[in-house]
C-alpha positions in Angstrom: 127.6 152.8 103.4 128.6 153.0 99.9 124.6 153.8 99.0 125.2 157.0 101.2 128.1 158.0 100.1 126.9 157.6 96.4 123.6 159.0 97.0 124.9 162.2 98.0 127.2 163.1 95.8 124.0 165.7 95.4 121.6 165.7 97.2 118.9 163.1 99.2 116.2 160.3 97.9 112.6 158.9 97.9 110.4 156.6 96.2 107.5 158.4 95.0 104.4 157.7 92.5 103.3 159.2 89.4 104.3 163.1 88.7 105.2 165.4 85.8 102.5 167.4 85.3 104.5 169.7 83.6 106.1 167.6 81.5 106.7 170.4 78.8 109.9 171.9 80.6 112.8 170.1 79.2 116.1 169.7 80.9 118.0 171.8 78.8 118.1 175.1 81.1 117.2 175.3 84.4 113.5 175.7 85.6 113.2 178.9 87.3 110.1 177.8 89.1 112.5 174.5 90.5 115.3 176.8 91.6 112.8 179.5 93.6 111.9 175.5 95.4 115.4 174.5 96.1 116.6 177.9 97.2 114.2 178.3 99.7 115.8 174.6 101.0 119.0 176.2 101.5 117.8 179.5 102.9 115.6 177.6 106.0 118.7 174.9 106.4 120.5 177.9 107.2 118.5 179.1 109.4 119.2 176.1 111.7 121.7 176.2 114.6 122.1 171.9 114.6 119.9 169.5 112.9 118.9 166.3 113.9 117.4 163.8 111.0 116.6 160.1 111.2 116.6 158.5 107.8 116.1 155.3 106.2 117.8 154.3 102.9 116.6 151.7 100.2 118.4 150.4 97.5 116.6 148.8 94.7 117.5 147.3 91.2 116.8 147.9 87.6 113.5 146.1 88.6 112.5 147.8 91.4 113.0 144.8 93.8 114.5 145.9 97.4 117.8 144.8 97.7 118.7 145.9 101.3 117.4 148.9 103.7 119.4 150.5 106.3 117.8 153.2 109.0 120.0 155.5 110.0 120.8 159.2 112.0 122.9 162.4 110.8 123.5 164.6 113.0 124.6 168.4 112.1 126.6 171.3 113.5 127.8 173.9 111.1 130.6 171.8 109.1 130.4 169.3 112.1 128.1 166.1 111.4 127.5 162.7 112.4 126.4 159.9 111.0 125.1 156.8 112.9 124.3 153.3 111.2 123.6 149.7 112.3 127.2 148.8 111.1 129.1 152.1 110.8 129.4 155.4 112.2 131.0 158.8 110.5 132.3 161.5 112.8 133.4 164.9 111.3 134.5 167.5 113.0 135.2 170.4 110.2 138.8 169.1 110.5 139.1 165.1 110.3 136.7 162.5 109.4 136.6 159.1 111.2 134.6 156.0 109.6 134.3 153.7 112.3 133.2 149.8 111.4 131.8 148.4 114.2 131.9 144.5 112.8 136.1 144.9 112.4 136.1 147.1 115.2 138.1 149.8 112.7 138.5 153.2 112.2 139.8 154.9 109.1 140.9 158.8 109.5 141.0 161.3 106.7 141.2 165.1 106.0 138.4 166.6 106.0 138.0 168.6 103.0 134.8 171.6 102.8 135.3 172.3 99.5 136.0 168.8 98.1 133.7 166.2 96.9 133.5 163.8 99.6 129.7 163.3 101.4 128.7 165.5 104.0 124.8 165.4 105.1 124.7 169.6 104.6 125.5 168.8 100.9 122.0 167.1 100.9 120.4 170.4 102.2 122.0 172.7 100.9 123.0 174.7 97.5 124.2 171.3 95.8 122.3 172.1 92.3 124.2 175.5 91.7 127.2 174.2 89.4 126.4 170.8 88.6 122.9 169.8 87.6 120.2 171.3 85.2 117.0 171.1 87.0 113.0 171.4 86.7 110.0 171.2 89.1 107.9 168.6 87.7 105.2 169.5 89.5 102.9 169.0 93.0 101.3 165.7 94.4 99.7 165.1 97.6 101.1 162.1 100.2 98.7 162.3 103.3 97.9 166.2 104.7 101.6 167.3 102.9 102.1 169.1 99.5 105.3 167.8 98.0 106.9 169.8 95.1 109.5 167.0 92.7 112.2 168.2 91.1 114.0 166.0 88.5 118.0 166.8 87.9 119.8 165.6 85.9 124.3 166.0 86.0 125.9 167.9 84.0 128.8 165.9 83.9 127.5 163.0 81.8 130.6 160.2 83.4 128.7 160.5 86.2 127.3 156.8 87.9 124.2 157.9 88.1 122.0 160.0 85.5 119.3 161.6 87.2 117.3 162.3 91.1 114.1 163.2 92.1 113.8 165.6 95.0 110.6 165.7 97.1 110.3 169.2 99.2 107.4 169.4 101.6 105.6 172.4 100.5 104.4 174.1 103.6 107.6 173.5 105.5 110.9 173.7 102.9 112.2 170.5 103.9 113.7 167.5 101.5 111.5 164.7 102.4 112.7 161.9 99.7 115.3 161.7 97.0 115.7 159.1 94.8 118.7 158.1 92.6 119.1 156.5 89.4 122.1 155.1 88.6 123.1 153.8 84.9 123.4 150.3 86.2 120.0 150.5 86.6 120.4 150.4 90.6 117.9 153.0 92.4 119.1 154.5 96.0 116.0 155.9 98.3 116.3 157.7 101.1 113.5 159.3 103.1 113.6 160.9 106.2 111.3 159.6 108.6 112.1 162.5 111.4 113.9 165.9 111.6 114.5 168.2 114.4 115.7 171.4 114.2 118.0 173.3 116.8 118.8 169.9 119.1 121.3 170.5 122.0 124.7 169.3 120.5 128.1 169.4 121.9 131.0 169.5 119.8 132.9 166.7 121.3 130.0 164.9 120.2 131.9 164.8 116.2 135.2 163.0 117.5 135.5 159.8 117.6 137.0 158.4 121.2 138.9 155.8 120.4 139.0 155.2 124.5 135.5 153.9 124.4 136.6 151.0 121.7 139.1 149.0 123.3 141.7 147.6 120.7 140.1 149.2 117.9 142.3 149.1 114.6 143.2 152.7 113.8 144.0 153.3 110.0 145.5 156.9 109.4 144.9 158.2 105.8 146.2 161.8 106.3 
């Protein structure tokens, strides 16, 4: 989880070739052309009710040799958002957040916070970029019938772990497809999303975690 958790602290991730046509633009103001892209990200997000997105993440080093994969789920409701993995699930329900380890059969509790800098999936589609990353659209490539747009940001808060993403955003339809993350260690952190669905039926009981359906699980309160 800890590839999540630092992969977001922005945005979203994907591994993708050659770009940089416009390699003229230098990350020392922001790219008008990138923030007119990433705007209309947030704007269509919005326009979604509940989102459902299955996702794989990648995690390479400085070499570019896979280190692990995970697949994954996020589900999401306004502030309210899910997130299912092989060994872990994340509830959130705009008021606490469970992290539930399935292995130690334990589940840790904490505040959630809206305006805090914890990971939620909306971060990833939404209005990240405003206050904390100088940004530029480094131009169009084509991966099968889509038109992806790649934007390079960079932080600007330079103690950061990591030192810059690339954003893939499908063209025609205003989605993040990939991001990728650098991070000074040389590590890399991919995440695509292989599926998304807009507007699925979702309850809200569906973002609290019932501790009656894990007998004896370990509950660790960090409120």
């Amino acid at each position: 989880m800890k590839g999540i958790l630092t992969i977001t602290a922005l945005l979203a991730m994907f591994s993708l070739t050659g770009v940089a046509q416009n390699s003229v633009k230098t990350l020392g103001t922001n790219d008008p052309d990138a923030k007119r892209v990433l705007d209309g990200v947030t704007a269509k997000f919005k326009t979604y009710n509940t989102v459902k997105a299955d996702f794989v993440l990648q995690i390479e080093n400085a070499a570019g040799k896979i280190q692990g994969t995970k697949k994954g789920t996020a589900y999401m409701k306004g502030n309210q958002y899910k997130v299912e993995l092989t060994d872990q699930e994340i509830f959130c329900n705009a008021q606490k957040i469970w992290t539930y380890d399935k292995g130690a059969n334990e589940v840790q509790v904490s505040k959630f916070d809206p305006d805090g800098s914890s990971f939620t999936p909306q971060k990833i589609f939404t209005n990240f970029y405003e206050k904390d990353f100088l940004y530029k659209l480094n131009g169009e490539k084509k991966e099968g019938k889509k038109t992806l747009q790649e934007i390079e940001l960079t932080p600007t808060d330079k103690n950061k772990a990591f030192f810059k993403i690339l954003v893939c955003v499908d063209k025609a339809t205003k989605n993040i497809v990939s991001t990728r993350l650098f991070e000074k260690n040389g590590n890399r952190y991919v995440y695509k999303v292989s599926s998304f669905i807009p507007n699925p039926k979702i309850d809200n009981s569906f973002f609290v975690f019932n501790a009656t359906k894990h007998p004896d699980v370990e509950v660790i309160d960090l409120q």
